[in-house]
C-alpha positions in Angstrom: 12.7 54.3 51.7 8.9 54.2 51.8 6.9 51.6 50.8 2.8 50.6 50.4 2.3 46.8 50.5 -1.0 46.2 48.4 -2.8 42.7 48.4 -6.3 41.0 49.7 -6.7 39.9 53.4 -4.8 37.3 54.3 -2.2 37.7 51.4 0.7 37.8 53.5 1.5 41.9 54.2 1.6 41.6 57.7 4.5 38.6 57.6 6.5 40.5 54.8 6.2 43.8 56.8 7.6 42.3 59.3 10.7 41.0 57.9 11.2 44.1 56.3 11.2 45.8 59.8 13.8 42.8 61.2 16.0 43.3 58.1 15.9 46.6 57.0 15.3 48.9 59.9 12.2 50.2 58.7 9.1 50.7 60.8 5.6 49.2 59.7 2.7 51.9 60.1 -0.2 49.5 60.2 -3.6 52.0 60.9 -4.8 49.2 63.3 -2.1 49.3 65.3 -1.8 52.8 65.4 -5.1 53.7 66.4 -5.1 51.2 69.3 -2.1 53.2 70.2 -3.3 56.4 70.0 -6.0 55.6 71.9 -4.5 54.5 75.1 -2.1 57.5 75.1 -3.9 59.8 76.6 -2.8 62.6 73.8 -5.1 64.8 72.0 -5.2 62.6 69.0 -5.6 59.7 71.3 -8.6 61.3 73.1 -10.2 62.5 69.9 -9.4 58.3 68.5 -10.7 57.0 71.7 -14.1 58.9 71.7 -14.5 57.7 68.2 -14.0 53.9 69.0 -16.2 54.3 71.9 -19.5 56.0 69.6 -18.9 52.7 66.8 -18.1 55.6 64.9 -15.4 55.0 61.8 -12.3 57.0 62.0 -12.2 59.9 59.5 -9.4 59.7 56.8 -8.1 63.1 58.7 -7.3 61.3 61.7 -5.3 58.4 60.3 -3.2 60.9 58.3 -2.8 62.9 61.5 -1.5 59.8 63.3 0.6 59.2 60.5 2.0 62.7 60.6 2.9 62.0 64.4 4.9 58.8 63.5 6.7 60.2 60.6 7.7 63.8 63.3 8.8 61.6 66.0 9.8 57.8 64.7 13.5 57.5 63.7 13.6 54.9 61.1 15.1 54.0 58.0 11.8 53.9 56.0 8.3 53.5 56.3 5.9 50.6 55.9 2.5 51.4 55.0 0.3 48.6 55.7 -3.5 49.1 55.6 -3.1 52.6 54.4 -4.0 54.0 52.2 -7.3 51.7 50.8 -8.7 54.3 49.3 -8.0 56.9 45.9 -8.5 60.0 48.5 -6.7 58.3 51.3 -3.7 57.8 48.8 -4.0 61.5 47.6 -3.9 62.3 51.2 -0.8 60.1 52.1 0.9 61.8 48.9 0.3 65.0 50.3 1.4 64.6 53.2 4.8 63.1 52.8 5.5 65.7 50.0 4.8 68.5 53.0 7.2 66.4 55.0 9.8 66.1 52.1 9.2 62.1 51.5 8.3 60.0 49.1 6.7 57.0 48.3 9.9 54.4 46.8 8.2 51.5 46.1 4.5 50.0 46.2 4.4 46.5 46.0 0.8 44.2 45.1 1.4 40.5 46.9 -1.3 39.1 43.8 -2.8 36.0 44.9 -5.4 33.6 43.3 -8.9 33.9 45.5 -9.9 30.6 45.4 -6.3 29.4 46.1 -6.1 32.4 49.3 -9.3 31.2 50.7 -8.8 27.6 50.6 -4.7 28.1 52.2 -6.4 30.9 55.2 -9.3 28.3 55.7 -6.8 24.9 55.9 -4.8 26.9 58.2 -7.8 27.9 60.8 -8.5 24.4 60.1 -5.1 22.8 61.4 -4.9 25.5 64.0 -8.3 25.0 65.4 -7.2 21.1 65.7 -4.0 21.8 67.3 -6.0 24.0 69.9 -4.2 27.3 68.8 -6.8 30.7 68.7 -8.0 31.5 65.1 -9.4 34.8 63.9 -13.1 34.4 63.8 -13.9 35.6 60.2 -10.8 33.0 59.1 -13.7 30.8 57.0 -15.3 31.0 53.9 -17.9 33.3 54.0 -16.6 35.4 56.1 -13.1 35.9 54.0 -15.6 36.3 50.8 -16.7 38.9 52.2 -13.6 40.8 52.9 -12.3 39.9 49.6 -15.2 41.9 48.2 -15.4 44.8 50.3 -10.8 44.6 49.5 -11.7 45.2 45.7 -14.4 47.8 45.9 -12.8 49.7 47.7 -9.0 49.1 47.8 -7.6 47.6 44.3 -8.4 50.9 42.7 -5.3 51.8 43.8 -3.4 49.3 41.8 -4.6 51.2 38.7 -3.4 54.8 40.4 0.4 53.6 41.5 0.4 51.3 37.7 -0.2 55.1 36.0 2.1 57.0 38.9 4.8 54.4 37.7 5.3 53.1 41.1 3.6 49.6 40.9 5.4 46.3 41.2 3.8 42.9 41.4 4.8 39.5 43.4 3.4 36.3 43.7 2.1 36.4 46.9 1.5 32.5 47.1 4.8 31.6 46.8 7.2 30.6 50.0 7.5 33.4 52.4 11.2 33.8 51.8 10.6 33.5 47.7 8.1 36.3 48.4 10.7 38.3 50.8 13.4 38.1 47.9 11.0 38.6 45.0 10.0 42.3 47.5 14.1 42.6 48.1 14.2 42.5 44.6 12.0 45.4 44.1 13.4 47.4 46.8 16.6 46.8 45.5 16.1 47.9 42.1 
């Protein structure tokens, strides 16, 4: 099974991905990961990622696929995660593409929908408390800076909300509930 988790930053993909790794024996593909991967491998894709990185440069939407084409040839697993990819209509076009050369599917993409005001104010109290306790916080975990991301999330990313809701594939969950309400409201989906 293959799955897309879709939400804002901060909306909790990262914490269900990872339960759905530790219970279902899936393995999360999350681009960021991947690319700091690829570029300490010493591969040709990791050469190619690494001189990127080090011009500032963006990573073209052919290189993520290809490092996505590498995990899905080599990584064993019993589904994949896509987290952070695609964010894009062309990247999802791409990702499509791709798994139907490899004879996959996507099974399931799944929106964590949150309220802004409430998603900034819970990311912010928890820099907050963690700041206090001494603990390291992201630096754009405030305000602005999570504004900012929200925007730049529904420019560019939330169109594909629209494109899996016509494909059929769409389901939503309440992203501000519990974590485990949100893991069995996804284990609901998934199980469907």
């Amino acid at each position: 099974m293959n799955i897309i988790l879709l939400g804002p930053p901060g909306a909790g993909k990262g914490t269900q991905a990872r339960h759905l790794v530790e219970t279902r024996g899936m393995v999360q593909l999350s681009t960021g990961d991947m690319l700091r991967e690829a570029k300490d491998s010493g591969t040709e894709m990791g050469n190619i990622v690494a001189d990127v990185m080090a011009r500032g440069a963006l990573v073209t939407d052919e290189i993520v696929i290809g490092l996505i084409k590498e995990k899905l040839e080599t990584v064993k697993a019993k589904g994949f995660i896509f987290d952070g990819f695609p964010r894009t209509l062309a990247q999802a076009d791409a990702l499509g593409q791709l798994l139907e050369s490899q004879g996959e599917t996507i099974d399931a993409v799944v929106e964590l929908e949150v309220n802004d005001d409430v998603l900034v104010s819970r990311i912010v109290g928890r820099a907050e408390e963690a700041r206090a306790a001494g603990q390291p916080v992201r630096a754009d975990d405030n305000e602005d800076s999570l504004k900012i991301r929200l925007m730049a999330y529904y420019k560019q990313t939330s169109p594909l909300i629209g494109y899996y809701y016509a494909k059929g594939m769409l389901s939503r969950v309440d992203g501000l509930g519990s974590i485990e309400a949100v893991q069995g409201d996804i284990s609901a989906v998934l199980d469907s």
